[in-house]
MILOMI-106909 format. One record per atom (N, C-alpha, C): residue in one letter; x, y, z. Coordinates in steps of 0.02 Angstrom, whole numbers, plus 50000, padded with zeros to 5 digits. Layout:
<rs>
aXYZ...
</rs>
This chain:
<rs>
x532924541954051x532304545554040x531704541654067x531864533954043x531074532354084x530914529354152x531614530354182x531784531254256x531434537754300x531434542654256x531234549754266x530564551154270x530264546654204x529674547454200x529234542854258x529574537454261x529204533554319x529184536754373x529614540754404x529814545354451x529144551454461x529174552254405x528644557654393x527554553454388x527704548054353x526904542354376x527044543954446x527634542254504x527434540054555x527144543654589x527554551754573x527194557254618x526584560154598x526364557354521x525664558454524x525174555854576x525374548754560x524754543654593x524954547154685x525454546054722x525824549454780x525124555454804x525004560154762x524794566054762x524214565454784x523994562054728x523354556854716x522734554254737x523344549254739x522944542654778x523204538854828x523684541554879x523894540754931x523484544854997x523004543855010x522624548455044x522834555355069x522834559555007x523014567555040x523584567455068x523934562255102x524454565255159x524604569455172x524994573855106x525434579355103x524984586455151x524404585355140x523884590555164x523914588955255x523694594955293x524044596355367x523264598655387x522704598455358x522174598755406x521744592655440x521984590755443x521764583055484x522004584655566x521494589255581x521644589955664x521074588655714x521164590355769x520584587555815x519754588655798x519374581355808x518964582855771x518444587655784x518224593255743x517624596355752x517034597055755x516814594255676x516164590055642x516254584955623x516524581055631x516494574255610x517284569755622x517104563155621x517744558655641x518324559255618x518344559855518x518604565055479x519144568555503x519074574655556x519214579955539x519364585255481x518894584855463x519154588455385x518834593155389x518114596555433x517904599855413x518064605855465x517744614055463x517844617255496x517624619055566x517934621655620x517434621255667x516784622655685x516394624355739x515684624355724x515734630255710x515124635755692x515184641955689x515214647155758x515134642255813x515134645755876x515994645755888x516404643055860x517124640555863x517514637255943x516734631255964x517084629756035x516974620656017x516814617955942x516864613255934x516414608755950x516274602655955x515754598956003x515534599156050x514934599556071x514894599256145x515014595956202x515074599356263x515274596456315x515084591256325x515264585156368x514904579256405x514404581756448x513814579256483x513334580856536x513934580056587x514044574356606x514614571856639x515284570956623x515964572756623x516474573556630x516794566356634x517044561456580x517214555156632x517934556756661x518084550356704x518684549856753x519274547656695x520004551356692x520524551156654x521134549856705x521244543656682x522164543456731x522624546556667x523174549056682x523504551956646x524284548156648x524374543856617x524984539056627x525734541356600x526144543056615x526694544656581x527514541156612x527554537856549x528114533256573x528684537856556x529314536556591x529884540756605x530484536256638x530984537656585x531574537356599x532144540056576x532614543056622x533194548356634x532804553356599x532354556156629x531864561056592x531984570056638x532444568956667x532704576156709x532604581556684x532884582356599x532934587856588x532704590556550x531944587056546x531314590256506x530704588356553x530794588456613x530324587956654x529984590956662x530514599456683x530344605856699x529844608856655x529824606856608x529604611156535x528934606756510x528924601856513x528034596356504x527714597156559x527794593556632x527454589856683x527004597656720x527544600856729x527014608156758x526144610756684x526384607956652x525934608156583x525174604256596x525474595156623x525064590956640x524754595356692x525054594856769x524844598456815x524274603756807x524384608156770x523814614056752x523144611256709x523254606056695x522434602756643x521934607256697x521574611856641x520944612856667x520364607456643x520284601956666x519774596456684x519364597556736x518804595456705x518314597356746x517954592856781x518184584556732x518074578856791x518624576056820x518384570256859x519064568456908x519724564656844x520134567156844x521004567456838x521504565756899x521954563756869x522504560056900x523024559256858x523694559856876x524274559356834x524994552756891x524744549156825x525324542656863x525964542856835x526524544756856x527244546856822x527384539156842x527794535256793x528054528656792x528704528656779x529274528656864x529874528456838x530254523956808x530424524656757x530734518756740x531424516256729x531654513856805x532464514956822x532864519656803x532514523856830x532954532156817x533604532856854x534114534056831x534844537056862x534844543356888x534304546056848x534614555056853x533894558156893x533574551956953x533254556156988x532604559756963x532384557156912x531744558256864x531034557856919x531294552856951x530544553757015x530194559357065x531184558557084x530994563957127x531024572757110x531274572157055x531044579257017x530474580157024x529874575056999x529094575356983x528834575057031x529194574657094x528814574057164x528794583657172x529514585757168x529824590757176x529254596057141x529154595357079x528754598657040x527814598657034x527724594357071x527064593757104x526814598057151x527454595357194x527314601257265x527294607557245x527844611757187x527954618657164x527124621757153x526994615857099x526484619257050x525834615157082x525634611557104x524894610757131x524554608057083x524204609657082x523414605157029x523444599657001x523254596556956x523124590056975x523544583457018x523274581357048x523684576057097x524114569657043x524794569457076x525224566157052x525484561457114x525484554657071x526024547957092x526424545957059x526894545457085x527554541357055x527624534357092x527724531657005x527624524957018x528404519657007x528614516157027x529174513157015x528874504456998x528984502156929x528704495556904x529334491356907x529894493156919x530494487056922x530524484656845x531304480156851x531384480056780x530914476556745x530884477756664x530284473256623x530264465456636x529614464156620x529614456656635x529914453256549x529894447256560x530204443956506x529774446156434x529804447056391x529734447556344x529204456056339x529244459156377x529314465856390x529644470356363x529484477456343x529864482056313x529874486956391x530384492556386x530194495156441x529744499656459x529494502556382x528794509856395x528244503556415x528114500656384x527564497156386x527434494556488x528224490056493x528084489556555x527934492056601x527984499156592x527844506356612x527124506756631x526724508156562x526324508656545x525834503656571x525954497656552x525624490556613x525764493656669x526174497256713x525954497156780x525774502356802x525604508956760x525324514356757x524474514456763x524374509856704x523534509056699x523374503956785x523754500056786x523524496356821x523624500956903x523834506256924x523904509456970x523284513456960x523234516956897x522574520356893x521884517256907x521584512056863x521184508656875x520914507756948x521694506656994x521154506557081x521094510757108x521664516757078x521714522057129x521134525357128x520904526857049x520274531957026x519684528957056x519624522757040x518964519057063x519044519957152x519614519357185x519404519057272x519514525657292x519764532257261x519524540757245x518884540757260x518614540857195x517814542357184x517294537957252x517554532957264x517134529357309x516304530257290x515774529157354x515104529257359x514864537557303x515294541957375x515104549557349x515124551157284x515474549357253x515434550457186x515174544857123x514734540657165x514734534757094x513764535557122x513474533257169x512844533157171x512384539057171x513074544457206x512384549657187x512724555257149x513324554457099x513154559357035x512784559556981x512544565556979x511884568456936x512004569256861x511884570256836x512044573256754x511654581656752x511664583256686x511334590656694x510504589756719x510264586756675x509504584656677x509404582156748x509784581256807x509614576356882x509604571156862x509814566756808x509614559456830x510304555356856x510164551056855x510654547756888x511354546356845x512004548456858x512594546356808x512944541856821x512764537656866x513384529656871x513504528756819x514294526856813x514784524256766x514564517056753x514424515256670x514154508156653x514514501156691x515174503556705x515574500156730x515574500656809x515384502856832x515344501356901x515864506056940x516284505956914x516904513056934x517344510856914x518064515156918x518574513356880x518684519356860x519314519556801x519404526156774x519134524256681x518864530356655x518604528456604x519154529756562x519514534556557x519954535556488x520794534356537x521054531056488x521814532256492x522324538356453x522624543656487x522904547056438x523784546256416x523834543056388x524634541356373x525094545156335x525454549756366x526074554356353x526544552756376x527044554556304x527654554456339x527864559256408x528604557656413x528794563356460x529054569156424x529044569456401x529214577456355x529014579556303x528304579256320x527614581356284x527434586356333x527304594456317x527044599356359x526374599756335x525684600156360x524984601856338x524854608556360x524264610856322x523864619556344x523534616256405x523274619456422x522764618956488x522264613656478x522014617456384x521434612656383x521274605856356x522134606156342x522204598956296x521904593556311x521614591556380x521494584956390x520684586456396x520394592556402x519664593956399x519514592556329x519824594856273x519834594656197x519794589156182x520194584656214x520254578356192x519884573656212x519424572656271x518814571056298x518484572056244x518314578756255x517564580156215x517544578056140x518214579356115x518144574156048x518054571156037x518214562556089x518244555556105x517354556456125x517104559856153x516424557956162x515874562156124x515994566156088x515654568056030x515614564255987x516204560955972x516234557855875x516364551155904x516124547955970x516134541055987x516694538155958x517424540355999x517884538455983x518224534456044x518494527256005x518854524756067x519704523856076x519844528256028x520784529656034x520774536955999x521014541656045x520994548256006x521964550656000x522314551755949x522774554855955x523154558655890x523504563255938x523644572255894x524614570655893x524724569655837x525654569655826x525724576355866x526064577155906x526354582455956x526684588155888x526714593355890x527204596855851x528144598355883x528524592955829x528974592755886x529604599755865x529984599155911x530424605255920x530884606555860x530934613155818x531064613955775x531504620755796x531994618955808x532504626155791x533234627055779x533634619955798x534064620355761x534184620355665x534984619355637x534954618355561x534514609255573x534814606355582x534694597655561x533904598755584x533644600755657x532854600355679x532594601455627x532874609155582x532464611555535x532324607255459x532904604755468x532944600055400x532784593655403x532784591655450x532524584355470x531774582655507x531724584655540x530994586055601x530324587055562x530344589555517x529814590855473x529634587955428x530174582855399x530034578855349x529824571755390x529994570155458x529794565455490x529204563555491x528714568555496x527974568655511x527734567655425x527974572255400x527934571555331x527924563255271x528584561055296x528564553255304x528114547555333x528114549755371x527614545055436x526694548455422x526774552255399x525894553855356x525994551755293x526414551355284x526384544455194x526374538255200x526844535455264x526434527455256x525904527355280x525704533355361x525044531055369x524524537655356x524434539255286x523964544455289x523344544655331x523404548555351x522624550355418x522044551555394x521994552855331x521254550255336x521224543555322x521674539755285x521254532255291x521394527655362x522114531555411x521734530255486x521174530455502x520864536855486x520094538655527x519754538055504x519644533255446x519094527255425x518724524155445x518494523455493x518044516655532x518224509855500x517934508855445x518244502955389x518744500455368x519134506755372x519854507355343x520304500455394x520704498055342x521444493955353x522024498855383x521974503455376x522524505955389x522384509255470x522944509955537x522924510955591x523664513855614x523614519155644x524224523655679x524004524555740x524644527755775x524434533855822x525024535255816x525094542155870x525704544255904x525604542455961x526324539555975x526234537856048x526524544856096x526664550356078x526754554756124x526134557156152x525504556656133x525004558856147x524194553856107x524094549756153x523464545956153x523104542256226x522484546456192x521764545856230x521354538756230x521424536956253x521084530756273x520914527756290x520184523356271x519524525056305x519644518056351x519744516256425x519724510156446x519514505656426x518934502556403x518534499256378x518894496056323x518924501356283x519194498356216x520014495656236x520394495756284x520954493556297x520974487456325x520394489756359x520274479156392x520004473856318x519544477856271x519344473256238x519914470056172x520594477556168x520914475656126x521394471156166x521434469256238x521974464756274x522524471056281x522784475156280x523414479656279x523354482956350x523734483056372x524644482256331x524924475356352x524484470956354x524954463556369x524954459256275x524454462556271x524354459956179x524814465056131x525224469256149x525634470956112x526374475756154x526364470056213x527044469556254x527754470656220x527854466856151x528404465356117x528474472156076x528304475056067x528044481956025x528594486656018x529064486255980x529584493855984x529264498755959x528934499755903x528434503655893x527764500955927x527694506155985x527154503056019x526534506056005x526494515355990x525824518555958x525724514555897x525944513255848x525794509855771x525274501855809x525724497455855x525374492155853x524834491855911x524784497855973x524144500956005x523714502355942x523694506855885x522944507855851x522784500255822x523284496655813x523094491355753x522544485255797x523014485455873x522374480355899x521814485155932x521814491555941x520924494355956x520874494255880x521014496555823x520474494355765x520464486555750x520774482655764x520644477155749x520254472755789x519954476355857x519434473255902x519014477555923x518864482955854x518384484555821x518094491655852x518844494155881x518684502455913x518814508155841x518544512655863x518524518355837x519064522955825x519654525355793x520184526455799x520214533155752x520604538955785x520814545155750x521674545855756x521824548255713x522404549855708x522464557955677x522774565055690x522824568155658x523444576155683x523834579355672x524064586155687x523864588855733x524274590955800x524174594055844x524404601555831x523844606155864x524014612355863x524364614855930x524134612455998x524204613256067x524474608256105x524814603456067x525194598756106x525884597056069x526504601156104x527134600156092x527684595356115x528174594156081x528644591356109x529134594956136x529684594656203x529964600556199x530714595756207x530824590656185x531524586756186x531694590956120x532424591956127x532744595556099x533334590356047x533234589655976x533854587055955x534504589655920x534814595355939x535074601355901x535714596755868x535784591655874x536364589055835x536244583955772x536594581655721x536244576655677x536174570455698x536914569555757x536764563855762x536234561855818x536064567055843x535354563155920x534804561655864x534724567155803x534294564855754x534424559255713x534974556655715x534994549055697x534774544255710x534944543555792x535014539155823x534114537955826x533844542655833x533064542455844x532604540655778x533084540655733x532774538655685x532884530455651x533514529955661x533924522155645x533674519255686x533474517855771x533284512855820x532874510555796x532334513555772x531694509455745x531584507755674x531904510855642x531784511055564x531544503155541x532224499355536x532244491955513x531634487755561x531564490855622x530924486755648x530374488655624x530204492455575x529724495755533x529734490255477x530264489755448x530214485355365x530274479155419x530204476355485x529984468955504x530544465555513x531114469455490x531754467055484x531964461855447x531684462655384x531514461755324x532014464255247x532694459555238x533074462055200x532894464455145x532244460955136x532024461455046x531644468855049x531084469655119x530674475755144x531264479555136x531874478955156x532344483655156x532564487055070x532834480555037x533044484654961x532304488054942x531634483554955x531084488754907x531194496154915x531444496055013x531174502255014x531834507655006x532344504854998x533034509454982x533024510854899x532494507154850x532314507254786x531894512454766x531334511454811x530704515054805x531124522854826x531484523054891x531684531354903x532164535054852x532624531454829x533054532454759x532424535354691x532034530854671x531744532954628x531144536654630x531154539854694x530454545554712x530664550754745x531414553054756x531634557154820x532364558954773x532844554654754x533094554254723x533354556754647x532914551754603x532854552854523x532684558854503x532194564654527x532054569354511x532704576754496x533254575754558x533804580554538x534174577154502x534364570554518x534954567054462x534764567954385x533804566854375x533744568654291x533714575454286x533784579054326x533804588254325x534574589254293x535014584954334x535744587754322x536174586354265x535764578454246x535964574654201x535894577654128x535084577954128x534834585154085x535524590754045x535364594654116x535814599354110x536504599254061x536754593154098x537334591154070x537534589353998x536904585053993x537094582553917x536714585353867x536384590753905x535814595953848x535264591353813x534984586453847x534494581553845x533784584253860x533164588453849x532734590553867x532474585753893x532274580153887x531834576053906x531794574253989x532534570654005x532644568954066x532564579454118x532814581354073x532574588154123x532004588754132x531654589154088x530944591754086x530454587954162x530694580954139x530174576754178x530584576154256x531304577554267x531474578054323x531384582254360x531434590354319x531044595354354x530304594754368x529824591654346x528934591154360x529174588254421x529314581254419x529404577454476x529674581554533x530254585254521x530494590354584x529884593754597x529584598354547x529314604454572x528464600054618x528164594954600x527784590254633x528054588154715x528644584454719x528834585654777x528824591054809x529134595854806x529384602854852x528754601854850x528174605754790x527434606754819x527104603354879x527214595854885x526804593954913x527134594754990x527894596454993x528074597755062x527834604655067x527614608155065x527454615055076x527214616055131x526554611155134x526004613555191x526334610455238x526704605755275x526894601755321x527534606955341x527994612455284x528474617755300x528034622255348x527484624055314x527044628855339x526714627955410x526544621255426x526464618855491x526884619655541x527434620855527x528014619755561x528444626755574x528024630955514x528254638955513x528964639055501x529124634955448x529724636755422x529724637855355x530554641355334x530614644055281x530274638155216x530174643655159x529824635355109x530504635455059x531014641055061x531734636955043x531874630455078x531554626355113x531684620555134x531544615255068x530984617655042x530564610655013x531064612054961x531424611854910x531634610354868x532254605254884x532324605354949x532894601254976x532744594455017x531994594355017x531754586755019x532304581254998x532474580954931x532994574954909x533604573554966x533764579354995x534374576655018x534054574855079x533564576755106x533124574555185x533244566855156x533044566855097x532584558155087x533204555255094x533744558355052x534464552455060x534764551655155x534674558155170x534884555755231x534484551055291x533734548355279x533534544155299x533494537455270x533574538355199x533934532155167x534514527955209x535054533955228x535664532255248x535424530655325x534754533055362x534864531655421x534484525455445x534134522955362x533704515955369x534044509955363x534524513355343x535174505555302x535574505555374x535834511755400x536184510855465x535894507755510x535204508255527x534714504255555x534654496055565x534634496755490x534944486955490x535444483055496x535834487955482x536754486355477x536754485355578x536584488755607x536564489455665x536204482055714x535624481555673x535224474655686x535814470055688x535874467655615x536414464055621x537094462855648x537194467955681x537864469455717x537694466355804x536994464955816x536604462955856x536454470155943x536694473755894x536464480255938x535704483155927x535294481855885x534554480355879x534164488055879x533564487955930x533214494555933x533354495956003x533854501856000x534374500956069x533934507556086x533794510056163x533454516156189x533604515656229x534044522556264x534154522556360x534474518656385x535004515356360x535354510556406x535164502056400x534424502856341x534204495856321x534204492956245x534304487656245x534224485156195x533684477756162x533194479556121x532654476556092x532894470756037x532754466456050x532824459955989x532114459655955x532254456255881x531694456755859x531254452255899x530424454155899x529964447255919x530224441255931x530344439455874x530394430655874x530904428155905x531244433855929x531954429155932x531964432856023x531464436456056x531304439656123x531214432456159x531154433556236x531104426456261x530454426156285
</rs>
């Protein structure tokens, strides 16, 4: 019983005083850094820039063939209205990932695309990242020797005055997507004008990812759901706030603030590399949003349990630090908050005990509630949320496999690679 009841404190305070999580309006911002509030009453959001800045669009890729078709023609169509560029970064592709994106350039037209080949990672390198290091660093000259004279001394702003870039030229924003992230047209205009309305220097929207198999449906939703409980978004989009995310399928980011946070050579080692990207721009004192995408999807497909495993176990244990003790808290903490609530339901039942029922059902009916809106985001049935518990056990089971795996010295394995922790990297 007072297993049950603790069960039931937790999902109070959870509800609470865990910043909102459970709640799904934390999207691109409108009125304020926030996002919390509604759009303007004209419903086109902040206003435009006078000037448009310059965006390389970086997307690292490997054996990325068969979701090419379905994102990159997406990139291609950005209606941007300043100078754009999209740097595809192969990254030792087998299956011809380059020259697809060459292939698919030529089809579809609009914005100009390079493919870039960075060779294998350098020592103590992950491979998106190494990617990503040679993505920005292709952008940076290409955009700046683009634009040249014609476009740096004598562009105007609306008013005629003069708009040189503070920096002298260069590209101002970096946009970092995965490869099987599809955007609307206007996704990367949206995402500008946000970053320079609400003086933001890391802007990014969790992709809504693909939901249509049984496991997608039962698993996929509680992911985001999870991952907005350790890092609830509004105390991301704090200014003040300790707490720092992103998604790395989709983040905006402002050059400036990338040189001043050192990245991506200051967080090279990174298996989770969006989580430790926001932590050094807020920690060298940029401006950071995190929140729900409406117009930016994922279209990788995991219709089996186990591709949804595997995507979930690689990183897990590099989350708890790889950290045996991080490990029991948190196989403790999911038992008695995900868990306890049907076992004192059944137990109840069984021994005709009101008590343990009573308080196991609040605790249930608190959970399901609070998965509702994140079902609803996702436009699925809300016979889902009562089946949270078994979501939670089966990432229980896929956090412990996670470590069991560490120790087996097969680590945070992706694509043909395999990650050692930090300390023990060369």
């Amino acid at each position: 019983m007072w297993i049950a009841a603790g069960s039931l404190a937790a999902w109070l305070w959870l509800l609470l005083g865990q910043g909102f999580f459970w709640r799904t309006d934390v999207t691109l911002p409108r009125t304020g850094p926030d996002g919390s509030g509604p759009p303007e009453p004209d419903g086109f959001g902040p206003p435009e820039p006078a000037v448009w800045p310059s965006v390389a669009v970086v997307v690292p890729a490997r054996d990325e063939s068969a979701v090419l078709p379905a994102s990159l023609p997406s990139l291609l169509a950005q209606d941007y209205p300043g100078p754009a560029e999209i740097f595809l970064i192969d990254d030792g592709s087998s299956d011809g990932t380059g020259k697809l994106a060459r292939e698919l350039a030529d089809e579809h037209g609009g914005l100009p695309l390079t493919v870039g080949s960075p060779g294998e990672p350098g020592p103590g390198w992950t491979g998106k990242l190494w990617a990503v290091r040679h993505g920005m660093a292709l952008a940076t000259t290409r955009i700046a020797a683009d634009r040249g004279d014609a476009d740096g001394a004598d562009r105007k702003d609306a008013d005629g005055r003069d708009a040189d870039r503070k920096d002298g030229g260069g590209v101002d924003y970096l946009l970092l997507t995965d490869a099987d992230i599809a955007h609307e047209p206007d996704s990367l205009r949206e995402l500008v004008r946000a970053a320079e309305a609400n003086g933001l220097d890391l802007v990014s929207q969790m992709a809504r990812l693909r939901v249509v198999t049984y496991w997608e449906r039962l698993i996929v939703p509680a992911f985001v759901y999870f991952f907005a409980q350790l890092y609830p978004f509004r105390w991301v989009n704090r200014p003040r706030g300790r707490t720092a995310a992103a998604a790395g399928g989709c983040v905006l980011l402002r050059r400036e603030a990338a040189e001043r946070a050192g990245v991506p050579e200051a967080i090279r080692r990174a298996v989770i590399d969006d989580v430790a990207l926001a932590r050094a721009v807020k920690r060298s004192g940029g401006r950071i949003w995190l929140g729900l995408a409406d117009r930016v999807d994922s279209v990788r497909p995991y219709p089996r349990l186990g591709e949804l495993w595997r995507m979930v176990s690689r990183s897990a244990y590099t989350q708890l630090r790889h950290n045996p003790l991080l490990l029991l808290l948190t196989v403790a903490g999911l038992a008695v908050v995900y868990l306890v609530p049907p076992a004192a339901v059944v137990a109840g039942v069984l021994t005709g005990r009101p008590a343990p029922l009573t308080l196991g059902a609040a605790a249930w009916a608190l959970m399901a509630g609070s998965y509702i809106p994140m079902l609803r985001y996702y436009r699925q049935t809300l016979w889902l949320a009562p089946l949270l518990p078994l979501t939670a056990l089966l990432y229980l089971l896929m956090t412990v496999d996670s470590a069991v795996r560490h120790h087996l010295g097969q680590g945070a394995a992706w694509k043909g690679r395999t990650y050692a922790r930090p300390s023990a990297a060369p």
